[in-house]
N, C-alpha and C positions, 0 to 999 in steps of 0.2 A: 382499544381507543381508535379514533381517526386520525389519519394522517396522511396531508395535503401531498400532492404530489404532480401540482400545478401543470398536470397533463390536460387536455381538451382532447375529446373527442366528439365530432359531429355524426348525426344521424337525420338522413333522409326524413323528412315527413312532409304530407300532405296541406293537415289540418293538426294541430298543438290544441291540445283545450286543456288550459289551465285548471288548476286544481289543489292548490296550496293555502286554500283560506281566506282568499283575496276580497276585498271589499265587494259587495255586489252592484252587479253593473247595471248604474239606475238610467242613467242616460239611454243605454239600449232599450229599457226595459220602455221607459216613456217613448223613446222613437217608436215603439211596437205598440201602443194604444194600452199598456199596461199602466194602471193606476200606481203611484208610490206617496210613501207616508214621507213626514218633515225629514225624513234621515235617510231617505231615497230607499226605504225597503220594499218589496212592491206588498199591495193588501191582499191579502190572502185568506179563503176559505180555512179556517183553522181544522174544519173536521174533513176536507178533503181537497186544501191546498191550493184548489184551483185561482188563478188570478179575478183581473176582472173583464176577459177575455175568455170568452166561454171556448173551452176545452184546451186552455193553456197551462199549464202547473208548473207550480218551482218546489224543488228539495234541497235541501241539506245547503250547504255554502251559500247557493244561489237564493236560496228563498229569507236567511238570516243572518249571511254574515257568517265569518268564521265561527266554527262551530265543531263537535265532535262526531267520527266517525257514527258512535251509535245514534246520535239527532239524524244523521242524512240517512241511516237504516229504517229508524222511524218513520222520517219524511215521506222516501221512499216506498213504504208498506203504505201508510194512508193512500198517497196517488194513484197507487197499483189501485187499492180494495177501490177507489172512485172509478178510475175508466171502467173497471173490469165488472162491476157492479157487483161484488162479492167479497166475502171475508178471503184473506189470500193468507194468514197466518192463523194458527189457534193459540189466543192468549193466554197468559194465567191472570186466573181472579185477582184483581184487586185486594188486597189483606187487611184484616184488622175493621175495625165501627168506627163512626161516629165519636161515642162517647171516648172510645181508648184515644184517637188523635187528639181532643180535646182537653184531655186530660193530661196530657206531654205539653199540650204550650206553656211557655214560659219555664220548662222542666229540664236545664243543660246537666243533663248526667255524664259523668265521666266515664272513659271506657273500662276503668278500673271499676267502678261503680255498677257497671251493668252485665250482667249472666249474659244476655246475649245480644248480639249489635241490633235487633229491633226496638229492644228497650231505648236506642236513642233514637231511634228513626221518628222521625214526624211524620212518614204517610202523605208526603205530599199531592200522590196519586189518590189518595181518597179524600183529603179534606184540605186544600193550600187555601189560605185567607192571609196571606202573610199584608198585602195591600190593604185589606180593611182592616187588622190591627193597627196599621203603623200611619194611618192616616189622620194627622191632628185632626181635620176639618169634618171628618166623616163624609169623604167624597165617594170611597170607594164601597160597597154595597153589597153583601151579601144575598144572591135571590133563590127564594126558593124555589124553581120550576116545577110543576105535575109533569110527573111523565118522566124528569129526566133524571139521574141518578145523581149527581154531582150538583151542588149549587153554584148559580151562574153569579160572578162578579160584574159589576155595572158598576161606570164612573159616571159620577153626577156633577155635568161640567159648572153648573152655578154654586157649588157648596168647594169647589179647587183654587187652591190660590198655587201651584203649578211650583209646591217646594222641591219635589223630588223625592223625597221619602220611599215613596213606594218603589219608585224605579230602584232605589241604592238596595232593599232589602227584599226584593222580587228573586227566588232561585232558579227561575227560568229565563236571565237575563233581558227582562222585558221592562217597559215602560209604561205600566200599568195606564198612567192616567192620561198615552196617548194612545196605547191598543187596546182599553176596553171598548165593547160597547159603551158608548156614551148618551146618557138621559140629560136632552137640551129643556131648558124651559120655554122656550117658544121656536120659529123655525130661524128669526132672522139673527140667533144664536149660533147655529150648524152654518151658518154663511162665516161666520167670524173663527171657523176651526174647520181644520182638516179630519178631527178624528168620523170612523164611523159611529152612527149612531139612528138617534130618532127624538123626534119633539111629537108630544100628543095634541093634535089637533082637536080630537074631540074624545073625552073618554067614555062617553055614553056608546058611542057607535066603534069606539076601536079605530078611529081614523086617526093616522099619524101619516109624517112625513120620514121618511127613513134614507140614510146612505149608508150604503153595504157593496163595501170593496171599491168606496171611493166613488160610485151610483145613485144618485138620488134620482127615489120614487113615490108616490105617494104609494098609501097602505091603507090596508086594511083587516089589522091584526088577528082578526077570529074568523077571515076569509077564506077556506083552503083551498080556492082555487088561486089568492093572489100569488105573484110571481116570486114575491119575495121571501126566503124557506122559510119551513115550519119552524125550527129550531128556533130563528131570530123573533119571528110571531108567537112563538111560546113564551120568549123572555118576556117581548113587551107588553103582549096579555098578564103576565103573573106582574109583572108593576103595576097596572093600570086595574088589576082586580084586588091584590093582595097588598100592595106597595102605596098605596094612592097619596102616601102621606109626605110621597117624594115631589110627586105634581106641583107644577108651579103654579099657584090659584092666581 
């Protein structure tokens, strides 16, 4: 056990940086031209971190909020493999299909019940949907991308009535239906919301309006010279090809 022994001792230091979990520090973050979301997080590249201050990045506490060591190990590797422009760890494969995770929803086995503890696992890492279940409205949206392994979630901010659902039963502590990508039905919708996202200006030519990391630009989603990545242009190509039925006519 511990026991007090209302001693103090001091130590010299220069510079102290905190490191105990502490709310993240959004006011610094906006005095330094860093974009932040309704709850002062700043927007963040999710596949590598960065702000929206080209060559800025946040990990672990700073980029989410109290958090666990292994998220800031995470964090950490992402921002590495980005400046460094290379893989800096070798992963293991993702486990398990498609149909197996699919076939666990709604399946709460007991650990008595189960030979071994994958039999309870959901596989979040291969298939989380928990947002698009749990969303009366069908806001939240399953897409399927070419090209990418994992189907992309989109929140469709005219079908939200903003109950919360998603946020209460998200396992990555998120708020689904202010940090998805979001699909506006016009642009002077994205004026009325801070999330990022995009409005299809024309879906013949691929032209939309997009904000990403808190940036609004115009686009030009099947253009790969445009500035705005391929990843986010991949998403709003497969709505705008596959998806069309989401389009606000």
């Amino acid at each position: 056990g511990v026991t007090e022994t209302d001693e103090m001792v001091e130590v010299p230091a220069d510079t102290v940086i905190v490191a105990v979990g502490e709310k993240v520090p959004a006011e610094f973050y906006e005095a330094n031209g860093i974009n932040v979301n309704e709850r002062g997080k700043a927007k963040l590249d999710q596949e590598t971190l960065e702000t929206s201050v080209k060559d800025v990045y946040l990990a672990g506490d700073g980029a989410r909020g109290a958090a666990t060591i292994v998220e800031a190990i995470r964090d950490a590797q992402l921002v590495a493999k980005a400046i460094l422009g290379r893989e800096v760890v070798s992963d293991r494969a993702v486990t398990g299909t498609e149909t197996e995770c699919y076939e666990k929803k709604g399946v709460l086995k007991e650990e008595k019940d189960a030979a071994k503890e994958s039999e309870r696992c959901l596989s979040c890492s291969k298939v989380c949907e928990n947002c698009v279940d749990v969303c009366p409205n069908r806001a939240n949206i399953s897409v399927k991308v070419p090209g990418m392994e994992m189907a992309q979630v989109i929140h469709v901010d005219y079908m939200c009535n903003e109950c919360g659902n998603c946020r209460t039963f998200c396992p990555y502590a998120s708020a689904p239906y202010k940090d998805k990508f979001t699909l506006f039905a016009k642009p002077e919708d994205m004026d009325d919301s801070t999330n990022d996202g995009f409005a299809v200006l024309n879906a013949d030519t691929k032209e939309c309006r997009v904000r990403f990391l808190g940036n609004v630009t115009e686009c030009k989603a099947d253009d790969p010279e445009d500035k705005v990545p391929g990843g986010i242009r991949a998403l709003i190509c497969a709505v705008i090809d596959d998806y069309s039925y989401l389009l606000f006519k």
